[in-house]
C-alpha positions, 0 to 999 in steps of 0.5 A: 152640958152644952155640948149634949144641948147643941146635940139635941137641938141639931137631932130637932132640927133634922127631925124637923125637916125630915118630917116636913120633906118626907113622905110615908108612901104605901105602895099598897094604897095606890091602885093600877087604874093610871096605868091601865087608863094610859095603856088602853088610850096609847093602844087605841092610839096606835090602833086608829094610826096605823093598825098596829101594821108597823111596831111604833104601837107596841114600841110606845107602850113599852117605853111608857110603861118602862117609864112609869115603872122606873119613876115609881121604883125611884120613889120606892124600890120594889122592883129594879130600874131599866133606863132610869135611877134615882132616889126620890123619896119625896116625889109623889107617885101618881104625879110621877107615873102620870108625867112619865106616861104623858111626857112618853104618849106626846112625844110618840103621837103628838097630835093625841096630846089633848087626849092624853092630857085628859087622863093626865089632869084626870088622875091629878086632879085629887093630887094637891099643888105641893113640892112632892107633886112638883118633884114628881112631876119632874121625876117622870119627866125625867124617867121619860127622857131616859127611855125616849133617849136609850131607844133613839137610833133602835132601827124600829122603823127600818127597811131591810132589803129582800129578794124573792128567789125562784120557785122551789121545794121549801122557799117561800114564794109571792102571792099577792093574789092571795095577800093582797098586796102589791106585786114584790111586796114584802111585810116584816123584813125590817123587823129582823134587825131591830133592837131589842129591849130585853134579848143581847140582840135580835138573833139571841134564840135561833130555832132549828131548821124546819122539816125537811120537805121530804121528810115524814115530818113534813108529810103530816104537817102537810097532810094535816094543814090541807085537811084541818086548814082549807076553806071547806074542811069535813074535820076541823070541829066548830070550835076549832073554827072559833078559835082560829078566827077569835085568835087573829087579833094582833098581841099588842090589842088582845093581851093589853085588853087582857091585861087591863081586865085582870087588873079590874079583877084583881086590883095589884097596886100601881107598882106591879102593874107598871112592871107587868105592863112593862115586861108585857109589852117589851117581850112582844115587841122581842118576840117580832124581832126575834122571830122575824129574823128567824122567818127570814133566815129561813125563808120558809114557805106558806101551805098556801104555796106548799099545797097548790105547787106540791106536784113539784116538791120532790115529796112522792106522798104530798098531793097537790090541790091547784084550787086549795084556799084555807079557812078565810081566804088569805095568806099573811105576806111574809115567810112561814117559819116560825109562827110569829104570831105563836111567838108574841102571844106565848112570850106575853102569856108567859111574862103574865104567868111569871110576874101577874102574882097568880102563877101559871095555874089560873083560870081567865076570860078573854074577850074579843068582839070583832077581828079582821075578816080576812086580810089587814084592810078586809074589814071586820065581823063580830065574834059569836061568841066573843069570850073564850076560858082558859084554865092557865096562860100557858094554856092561852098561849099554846092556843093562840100558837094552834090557832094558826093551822086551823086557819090554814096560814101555817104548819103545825111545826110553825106553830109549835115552834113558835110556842117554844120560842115565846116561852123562852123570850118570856122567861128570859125576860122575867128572869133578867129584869125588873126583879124583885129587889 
């Protein structure tokens, strides 16, 4: 009898504590405006610092998401951890994915802390002074410190040495003229051996060679970037125009933005979008390395040079235009092949569709105001109109990849080539990582 007495009171003992200690968290009832808060002010941030010309902006927002997302996946396990694990049952949620993205945004832009402290104080303010408030604060400290330390010595900011070759079909040539840039600059060479997040390493999918220069191949894309891609083209329609211009913003700005208006939309809860933004953000940072260090094994030349130095080809059926200039007179200085810009757009697109819950199949708006006119410094115009429709993701993807030749920037096998190569770093990101458990 006093055996089953002592058993009792040591199951009312426990039951006590647990009680006192414990927390029934509904992932349900949080929703995703933290994350969507820290991830516009860290972009801005970027934006307003360097232009996103460098890949400290995504870089940052990937490990703050990532950070978020482990914290919260420590708290409850939905999905799989990437730098962090623990089991925090007790910690509060908003606590932890608040300290995890502030402890992430001051440690990469310093001088920005006051601001990010708003946001900070802003989602705790209804958060009551408890030991789950203190344990996730801790824990998001802590999921922070894991990712800042795995990503230490990743090369981000790296230079990489390049020398420009002669003159000849096919090799990608300076025009600082064009770019406007100073004469032997280079952009990009460094990206080409950065670490990655998700891929085994910067050269995991290698893209076939591009056409050779007097192939038909060859010959059409010429032909057809010429025409569709100059300045004063008779056959590029008005909307194809639109989206060229419309489709110049950097990934990193148009599909966080975009990112943060489904969230408006759709309402996930803060653990999908944690996840989402994480993923997003990793394959386009991926998607630049990868991609860049297939530019430069190939080194592959823009129609700019192609088609004002074609009488020296070797291509009987390629014309030279000495005068040619495409639709807004400027030339990105890096090698063509393939589209990085078609990379980082189709990987962020296709992570959306696979982890977004809607599936490829789903109609959106994208909004954007203004873009460069020409060239990074060139100063900006407005889009009329700012918005284009898209019935699925891989839809947006796809034109983002074209956009390219009816700029006049690149041939239609970059593009295409690119679009594959996006498709295939989204998926394996989705298939790899932050799974559902």
């Amino acid at each position: 009898m006093k055996s089953t007495t002592l058993i009792i009171i040591v199951l009312m003992v426990l039951f006590t504590f647990q009680s006192c200690t414990s927390q029934d968290v509904r992932i349900e009832d949080y929703n995703a405006s933290l994350a969507s808060d820290f991830n516009q002010l860290i972009i801005e941030t970027a934006i307003a610092e360097d232009n996103l010309l460098t890949m400290k902006g995504v870089r940052s927002a990937s490990m703050m998401h990532v950070a978020m997302h482990d914290a919260l996946n420590s708290i409850v396990p939905k999905y799989e951890y990437y730098a962090y694990h623990t089991e925090a049952p007790d910690a509060n949620p908003i606590a932890a994915a608040a300290y995890a993205a502030y402890s992430v945004a001051i440690n990469q832009y310093p001088d920005k802390k006051e601001a990010f402290k708003k946001i900070l104080d802003k989602h705790l303010s209804n958060v009551e002074d408890s030991e789950t408030k203190a344990k996730g604060k801790t824990l998001g400290e802590d999921a922070a410190e894991a990712i800042l330390k795995k990503r230490e010595g990743d090369k981000w900011n790296g230079q990489a040495d390049y020398t420009f070759h002669p003159m000849a079909p096919g090799v990608y040539a300076e025009f600082n003229e064009h770019s406007g840039t100073p004469e032997g600059f280079i952009f990009g060479a460094g990206l080409a051996v950065i670490k990655p997040f998700l891929l085994p390493n910067y050269d995991h999918f290698k893209a076939p060679p591009p056409p050779e220069i007097n192939s038909e191949a060859y010959t059409k894309a010429f032909n057809e970037v010429k025409e569709l891609g100059r300045y004063d083209s008779k056959t590029r329609t008005k909307d194809e125009a639109h989206l060229a211009m419309w489709w110049k913003e950097f990934g990193e700005s148009s599909h966080n933005k975009l990112l943060r208006d489904l969230i408006k939309k759709e309402n996930p809860n803060l653990w999908d979008a944690a996840r989402s933004f994480a993923l997003m953000n990793m394959v386009i940072f991926d998607g630049y390395v990868n991609v860049f260090y297939n530019k430069f094994h190939y080194n592959h030349w823009r129609p700019y040079t192609a088609i004002r130095w074609a009488a020296h080809d070797g291509n009987d059926n390629t014309e030279p235009e000495v005068e040619w200039n495409n639709l807004h007179k400027h030339t990105y200085p890096f090698p063509s092949y393939p589209s990085a810009h078609g990379t980082a757009s189709t990987a962020a697109m296709t992570v959306l569709a696979n982890t977004f819950g809607k599936g490829d199949d789903y109609k959106f708006t994208m909004v954007q105001k203004e873009v460069d006119s020409a060239g990074f410094f060139s100063g900006r115009m407005k889009m009329d109109p700012p918005t284009r429709n898209f019935n699925s993701f891989s839809e947006a993807g796809l034109e983002a990849s074209m956009s390219r030749v009816y700029l006049g920037i690149h041939f239609r096998y970059d593009s295409e080539e690119g679009n594959k190569l996006g498709a295939k770093i989204g998926n394996y990101a989705s298939d790899n990582f932050l799974k559902p458990l």
